[in-house]
N, CA, C and O atoms as a GROMACS GRO file, in nm:
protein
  328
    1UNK      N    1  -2.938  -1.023   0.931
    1UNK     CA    2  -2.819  -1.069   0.866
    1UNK      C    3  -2.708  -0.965   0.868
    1UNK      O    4  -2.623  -0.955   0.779
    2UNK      N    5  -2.718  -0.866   1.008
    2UNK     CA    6  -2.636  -0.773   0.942
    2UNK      C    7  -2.495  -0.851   1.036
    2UNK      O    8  -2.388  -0.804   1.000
    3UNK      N    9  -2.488  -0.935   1.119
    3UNK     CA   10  -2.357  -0.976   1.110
    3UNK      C   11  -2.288  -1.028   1.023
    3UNK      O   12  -2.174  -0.982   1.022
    4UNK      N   13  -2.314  -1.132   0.922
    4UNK     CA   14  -2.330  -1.182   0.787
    4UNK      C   15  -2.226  -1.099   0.702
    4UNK      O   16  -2.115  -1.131   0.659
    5UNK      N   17  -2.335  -0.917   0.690
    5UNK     CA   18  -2.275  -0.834   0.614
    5UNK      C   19  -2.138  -0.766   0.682
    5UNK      O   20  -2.056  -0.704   0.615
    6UNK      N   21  -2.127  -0.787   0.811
    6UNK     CA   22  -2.050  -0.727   0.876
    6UNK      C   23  -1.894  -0.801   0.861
    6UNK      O   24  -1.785  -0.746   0.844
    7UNK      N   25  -1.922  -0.920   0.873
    7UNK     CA   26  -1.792  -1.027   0.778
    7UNK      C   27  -1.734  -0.970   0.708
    7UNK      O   28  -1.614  -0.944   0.719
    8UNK      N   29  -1.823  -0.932   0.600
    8UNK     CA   30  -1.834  -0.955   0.432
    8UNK      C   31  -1.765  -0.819   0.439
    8UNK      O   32  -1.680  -0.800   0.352
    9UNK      N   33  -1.783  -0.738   0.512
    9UNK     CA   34  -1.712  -0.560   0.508
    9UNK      C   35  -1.603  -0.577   0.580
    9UNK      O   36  -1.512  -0.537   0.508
   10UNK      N   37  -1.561  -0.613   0.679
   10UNK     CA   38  -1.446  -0.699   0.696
   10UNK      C   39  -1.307  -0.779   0.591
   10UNK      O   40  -1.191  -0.741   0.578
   11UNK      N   41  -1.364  -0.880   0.539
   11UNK     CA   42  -1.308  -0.946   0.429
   11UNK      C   43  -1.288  -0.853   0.339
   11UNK      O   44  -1.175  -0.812   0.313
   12UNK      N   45  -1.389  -0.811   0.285
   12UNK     CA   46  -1.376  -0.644   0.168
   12UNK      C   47  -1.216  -0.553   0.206
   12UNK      O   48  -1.145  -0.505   0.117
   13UNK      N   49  -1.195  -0.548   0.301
   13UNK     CA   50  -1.137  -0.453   0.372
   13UNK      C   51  -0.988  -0.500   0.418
   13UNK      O   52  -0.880  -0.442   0.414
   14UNK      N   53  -1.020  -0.604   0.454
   14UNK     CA   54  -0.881  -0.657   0.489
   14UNK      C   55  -0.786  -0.729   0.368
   14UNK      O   56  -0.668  -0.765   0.376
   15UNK      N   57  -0.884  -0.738   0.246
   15UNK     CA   58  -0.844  -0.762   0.120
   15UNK      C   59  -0.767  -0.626   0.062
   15UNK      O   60  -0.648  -0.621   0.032
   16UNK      N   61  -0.857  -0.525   0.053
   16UNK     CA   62  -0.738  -0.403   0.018
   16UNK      C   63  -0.643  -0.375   0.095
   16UNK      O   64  -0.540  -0.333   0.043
   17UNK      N   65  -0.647  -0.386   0.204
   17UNK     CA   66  -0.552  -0.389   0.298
   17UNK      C   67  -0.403  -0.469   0.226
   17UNK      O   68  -0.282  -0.447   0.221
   18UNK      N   69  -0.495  -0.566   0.180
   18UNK     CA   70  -0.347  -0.671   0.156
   18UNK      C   71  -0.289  -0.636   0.010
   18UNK      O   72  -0.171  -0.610  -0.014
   19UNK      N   73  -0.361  -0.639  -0.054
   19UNK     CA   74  -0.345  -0.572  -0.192
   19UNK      C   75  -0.290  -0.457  -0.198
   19UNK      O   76  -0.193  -0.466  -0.274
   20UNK      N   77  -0.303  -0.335  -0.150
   20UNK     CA   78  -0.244  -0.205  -0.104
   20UNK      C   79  -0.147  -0.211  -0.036
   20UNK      O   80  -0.088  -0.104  -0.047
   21UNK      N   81  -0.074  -0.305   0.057
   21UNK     CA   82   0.062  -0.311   0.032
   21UNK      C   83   0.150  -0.353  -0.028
   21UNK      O   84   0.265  -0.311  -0.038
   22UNK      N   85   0.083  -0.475  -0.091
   22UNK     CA   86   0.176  -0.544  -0.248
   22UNK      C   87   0.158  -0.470  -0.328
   22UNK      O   88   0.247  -0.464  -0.413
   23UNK      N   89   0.055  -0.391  -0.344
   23UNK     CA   90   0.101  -0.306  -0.472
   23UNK      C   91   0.180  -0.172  -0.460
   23UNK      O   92   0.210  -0.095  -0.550
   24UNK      N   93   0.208  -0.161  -0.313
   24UNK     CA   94   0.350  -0.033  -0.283
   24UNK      C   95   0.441  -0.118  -0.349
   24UNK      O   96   0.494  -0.085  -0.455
   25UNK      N   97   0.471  -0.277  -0.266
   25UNK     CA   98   0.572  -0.343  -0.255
   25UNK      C   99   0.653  -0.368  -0.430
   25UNK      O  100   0.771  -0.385  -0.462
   26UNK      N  101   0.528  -0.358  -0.512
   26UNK     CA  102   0.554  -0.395  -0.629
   26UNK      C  103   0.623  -0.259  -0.704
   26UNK      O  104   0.743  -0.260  -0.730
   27UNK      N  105   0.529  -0.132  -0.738
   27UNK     CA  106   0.582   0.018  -0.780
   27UNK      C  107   0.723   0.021  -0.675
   27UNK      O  108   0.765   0.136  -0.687
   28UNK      N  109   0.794  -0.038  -0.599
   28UNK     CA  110   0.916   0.017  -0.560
   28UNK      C  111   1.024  -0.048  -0.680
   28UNK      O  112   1.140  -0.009  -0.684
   29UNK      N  113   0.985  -0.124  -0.753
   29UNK     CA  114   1.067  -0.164  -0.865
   29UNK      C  115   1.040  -0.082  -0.968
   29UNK      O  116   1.110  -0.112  -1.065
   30UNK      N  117   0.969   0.010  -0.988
   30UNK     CA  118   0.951   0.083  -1.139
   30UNK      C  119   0.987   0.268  -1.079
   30UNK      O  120   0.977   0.375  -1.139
   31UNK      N  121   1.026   0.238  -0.953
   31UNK     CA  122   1.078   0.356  -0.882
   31UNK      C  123   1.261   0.347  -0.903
   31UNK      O  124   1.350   0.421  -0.944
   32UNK      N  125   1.256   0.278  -0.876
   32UNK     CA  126   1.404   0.212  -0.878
   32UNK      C  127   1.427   0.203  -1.011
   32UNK      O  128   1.535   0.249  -1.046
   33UNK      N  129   1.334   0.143  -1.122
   33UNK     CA  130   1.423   0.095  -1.253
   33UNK      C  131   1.394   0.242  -1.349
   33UNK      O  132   1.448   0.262  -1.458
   34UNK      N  133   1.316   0.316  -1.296
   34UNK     CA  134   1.326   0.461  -1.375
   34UNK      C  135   1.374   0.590  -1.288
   34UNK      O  136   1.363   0.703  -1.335
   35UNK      N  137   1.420   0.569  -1.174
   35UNK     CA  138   1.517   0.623  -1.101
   35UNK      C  139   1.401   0.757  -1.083
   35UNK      O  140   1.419   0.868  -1.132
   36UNK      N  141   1.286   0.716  -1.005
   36UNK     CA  142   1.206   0.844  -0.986
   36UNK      C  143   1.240   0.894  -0.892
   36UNK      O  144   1.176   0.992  -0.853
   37UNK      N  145   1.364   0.845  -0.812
   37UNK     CA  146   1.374   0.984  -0.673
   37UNK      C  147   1.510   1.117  -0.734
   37UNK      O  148   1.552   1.218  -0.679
   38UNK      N  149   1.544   1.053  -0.869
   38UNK     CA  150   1.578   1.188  -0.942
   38UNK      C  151   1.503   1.243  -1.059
   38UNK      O  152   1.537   1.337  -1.131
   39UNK      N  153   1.403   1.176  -1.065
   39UNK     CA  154   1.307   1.180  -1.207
   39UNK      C  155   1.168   1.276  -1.195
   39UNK      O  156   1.130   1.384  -1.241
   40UNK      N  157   1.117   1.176  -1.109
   40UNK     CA  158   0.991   1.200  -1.107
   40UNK      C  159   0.940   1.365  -1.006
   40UNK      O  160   0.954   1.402  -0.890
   41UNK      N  161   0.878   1.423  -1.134
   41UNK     CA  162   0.810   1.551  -1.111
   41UNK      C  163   0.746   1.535  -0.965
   41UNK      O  164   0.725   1.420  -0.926
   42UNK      N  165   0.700   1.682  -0.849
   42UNK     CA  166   0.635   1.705  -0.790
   42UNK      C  167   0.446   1.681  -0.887
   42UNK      O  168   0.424   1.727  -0.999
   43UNK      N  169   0.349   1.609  -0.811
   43UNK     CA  170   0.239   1.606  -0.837
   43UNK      C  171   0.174   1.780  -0.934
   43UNK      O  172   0.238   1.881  -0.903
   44UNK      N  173   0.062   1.797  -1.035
   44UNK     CA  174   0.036   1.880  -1.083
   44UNK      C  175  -0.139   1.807  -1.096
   44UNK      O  176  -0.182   1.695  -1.070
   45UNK      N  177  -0.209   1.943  -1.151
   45UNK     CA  178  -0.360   1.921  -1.153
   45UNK      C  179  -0.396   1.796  -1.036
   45UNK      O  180  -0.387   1.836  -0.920
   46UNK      N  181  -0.431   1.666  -1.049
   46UNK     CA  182  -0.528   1.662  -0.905
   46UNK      C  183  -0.404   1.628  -0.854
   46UNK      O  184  -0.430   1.687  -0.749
   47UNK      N  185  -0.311   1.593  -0.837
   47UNK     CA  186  -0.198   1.557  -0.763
   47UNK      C  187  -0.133   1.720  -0.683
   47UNK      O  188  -0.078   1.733  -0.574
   48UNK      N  189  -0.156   1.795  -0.757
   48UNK     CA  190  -0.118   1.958  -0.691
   48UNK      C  191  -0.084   1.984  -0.518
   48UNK      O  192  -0.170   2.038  -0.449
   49UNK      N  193   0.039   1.944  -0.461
   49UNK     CA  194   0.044   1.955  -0.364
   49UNK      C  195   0.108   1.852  -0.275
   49UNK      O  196   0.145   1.855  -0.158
   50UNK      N  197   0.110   1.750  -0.381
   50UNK     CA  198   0.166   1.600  -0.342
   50UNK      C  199   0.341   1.614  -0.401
   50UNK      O  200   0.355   1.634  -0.522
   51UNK      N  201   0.458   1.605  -0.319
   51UNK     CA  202   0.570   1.614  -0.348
   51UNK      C  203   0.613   1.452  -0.419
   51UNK      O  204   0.534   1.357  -0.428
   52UNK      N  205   0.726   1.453  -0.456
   52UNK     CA  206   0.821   1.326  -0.506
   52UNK      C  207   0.872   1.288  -0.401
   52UNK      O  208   0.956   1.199  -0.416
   53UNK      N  209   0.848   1.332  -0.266
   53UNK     CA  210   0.949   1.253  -0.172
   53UNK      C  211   0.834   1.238  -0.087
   53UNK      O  212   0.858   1.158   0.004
   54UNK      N  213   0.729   1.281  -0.082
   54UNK     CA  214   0.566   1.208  -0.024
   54UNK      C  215   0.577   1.112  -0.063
   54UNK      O  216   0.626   1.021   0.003
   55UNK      N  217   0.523   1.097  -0.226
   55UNK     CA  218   0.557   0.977  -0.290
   55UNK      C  219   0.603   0.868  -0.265
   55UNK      O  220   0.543   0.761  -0.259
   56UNK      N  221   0.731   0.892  -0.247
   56UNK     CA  222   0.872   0.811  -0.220
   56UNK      C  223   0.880   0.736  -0.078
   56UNK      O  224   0.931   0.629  -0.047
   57UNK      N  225   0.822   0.820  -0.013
   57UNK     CA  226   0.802   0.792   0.143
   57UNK      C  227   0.725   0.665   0.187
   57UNK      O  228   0.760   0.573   0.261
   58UNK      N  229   0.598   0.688   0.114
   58UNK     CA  230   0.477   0.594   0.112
   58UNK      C  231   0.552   0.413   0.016
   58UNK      O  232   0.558   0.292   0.035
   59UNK      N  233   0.587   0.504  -0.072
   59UNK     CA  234   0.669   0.368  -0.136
   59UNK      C  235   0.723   0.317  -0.044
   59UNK      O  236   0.664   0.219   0.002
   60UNK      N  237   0.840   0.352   0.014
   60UNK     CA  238   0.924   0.294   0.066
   60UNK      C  239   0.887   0.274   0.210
   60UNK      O  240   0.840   0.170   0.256
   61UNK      N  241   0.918   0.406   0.288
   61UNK     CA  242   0.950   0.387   0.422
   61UNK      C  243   0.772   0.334   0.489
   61UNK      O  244   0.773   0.286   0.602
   62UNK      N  245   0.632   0.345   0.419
   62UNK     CA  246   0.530   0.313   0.463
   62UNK      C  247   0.578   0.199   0.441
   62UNK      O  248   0.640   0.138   0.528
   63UNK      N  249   0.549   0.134   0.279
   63UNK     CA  250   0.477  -0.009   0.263
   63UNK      C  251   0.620  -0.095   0.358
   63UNK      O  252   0.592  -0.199   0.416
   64UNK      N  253   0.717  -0.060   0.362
   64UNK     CA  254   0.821  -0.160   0.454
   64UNK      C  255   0.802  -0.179   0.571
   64UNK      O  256   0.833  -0.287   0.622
   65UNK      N  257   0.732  -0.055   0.657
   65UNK     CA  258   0.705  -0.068   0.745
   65UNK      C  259   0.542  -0.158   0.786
   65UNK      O  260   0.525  -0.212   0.895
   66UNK      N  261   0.458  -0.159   0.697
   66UNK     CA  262   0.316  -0.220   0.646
   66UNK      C  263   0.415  -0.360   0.649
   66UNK      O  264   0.400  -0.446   0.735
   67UNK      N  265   0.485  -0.365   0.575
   67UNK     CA  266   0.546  -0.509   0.530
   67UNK      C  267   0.593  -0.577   0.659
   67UNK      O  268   0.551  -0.692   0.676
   68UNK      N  269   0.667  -0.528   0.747
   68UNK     CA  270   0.754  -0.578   0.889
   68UNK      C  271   0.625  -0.598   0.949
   68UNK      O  272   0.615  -0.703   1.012
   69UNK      N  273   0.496  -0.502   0.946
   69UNK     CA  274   0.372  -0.556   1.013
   69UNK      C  275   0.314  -0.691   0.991
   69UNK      O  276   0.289  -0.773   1.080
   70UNK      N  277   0.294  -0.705   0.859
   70UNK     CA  278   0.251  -0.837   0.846
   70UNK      C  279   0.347  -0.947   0.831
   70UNK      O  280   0.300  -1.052   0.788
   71UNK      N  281   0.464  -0.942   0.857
   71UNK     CA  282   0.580  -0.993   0.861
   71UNK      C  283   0.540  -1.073   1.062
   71UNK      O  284   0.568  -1.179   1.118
   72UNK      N  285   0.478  -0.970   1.094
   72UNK     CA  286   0.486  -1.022   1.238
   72UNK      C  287   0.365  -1.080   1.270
   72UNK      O  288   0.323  -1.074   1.386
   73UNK      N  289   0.286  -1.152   1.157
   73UNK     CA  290   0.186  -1.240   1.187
   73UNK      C  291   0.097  -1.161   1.152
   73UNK      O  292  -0.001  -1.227   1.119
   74UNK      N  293   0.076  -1.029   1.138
   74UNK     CA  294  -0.051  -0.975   1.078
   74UNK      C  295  -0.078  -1.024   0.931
   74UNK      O  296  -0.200  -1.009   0.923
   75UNK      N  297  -0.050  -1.057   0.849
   75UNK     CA  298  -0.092  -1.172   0.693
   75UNK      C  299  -0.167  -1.262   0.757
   75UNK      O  300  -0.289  -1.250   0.767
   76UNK      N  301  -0.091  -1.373   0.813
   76UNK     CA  302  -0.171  -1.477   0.823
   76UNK      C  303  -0.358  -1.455   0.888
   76UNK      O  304  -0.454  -1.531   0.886
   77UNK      N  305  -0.334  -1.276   0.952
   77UNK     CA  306  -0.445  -1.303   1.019
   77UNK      C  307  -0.541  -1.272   0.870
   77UNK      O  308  -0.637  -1.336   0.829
   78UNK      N  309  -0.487  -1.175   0.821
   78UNK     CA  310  -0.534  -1.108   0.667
   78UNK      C  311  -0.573  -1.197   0.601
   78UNK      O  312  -0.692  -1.206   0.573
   79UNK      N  313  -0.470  -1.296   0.555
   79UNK     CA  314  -0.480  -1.424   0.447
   79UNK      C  315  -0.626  -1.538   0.487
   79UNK      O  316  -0.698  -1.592   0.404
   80UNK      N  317  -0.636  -1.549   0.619
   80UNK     CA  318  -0.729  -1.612   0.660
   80UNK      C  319  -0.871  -1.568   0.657
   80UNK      O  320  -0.964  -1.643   0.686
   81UNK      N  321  -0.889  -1.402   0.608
   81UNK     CA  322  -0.999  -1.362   0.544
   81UNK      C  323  -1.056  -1.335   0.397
   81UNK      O  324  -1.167  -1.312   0.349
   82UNK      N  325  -0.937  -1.348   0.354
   82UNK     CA  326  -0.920  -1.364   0.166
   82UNK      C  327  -1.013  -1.488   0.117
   82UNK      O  328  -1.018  -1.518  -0.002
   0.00000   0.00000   0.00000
């Protein structure tokens, strides 16, 4: 049955996939409504090393670019494993 499981790690996967860019897509509004690209501290203790414009980057210029991906038919392939 390990193709079975091999689905199932699949689906697992392509679910965070989808979730992990709506939830960039979503924190770009609480970036914006608390103005963290003048706010928000460089990372400290486990974050130590992680900047505000890393951060910012992944917010924005990743998940948009994640977003134009599944914009070009990669969802539907996603959605069809949900």
């Amino acid at each position: 049955m390990r193709q079975q499981e091999y689905i199932g790690i699949v689906r697992g996967l392509a679910k965070q996939i989808f979730e992990g860019i709506n939830g960039l897509k979503t924190l770009q509004a609480e970036w914006n409504a608390l103005d963290y690209l003048n706010t928000l501290p460089d990372g400290i203790e486990q974050n130590t090393g992680i900047t505000a414009a890393e951060v910012g980057a992944v917010v924005f210029a990743t998940a948009d670019a994640l977003e134009a991906t599944l914009a070009a038919g990669h969802a539907t392939n996603l959605a069809r494993l949900l």
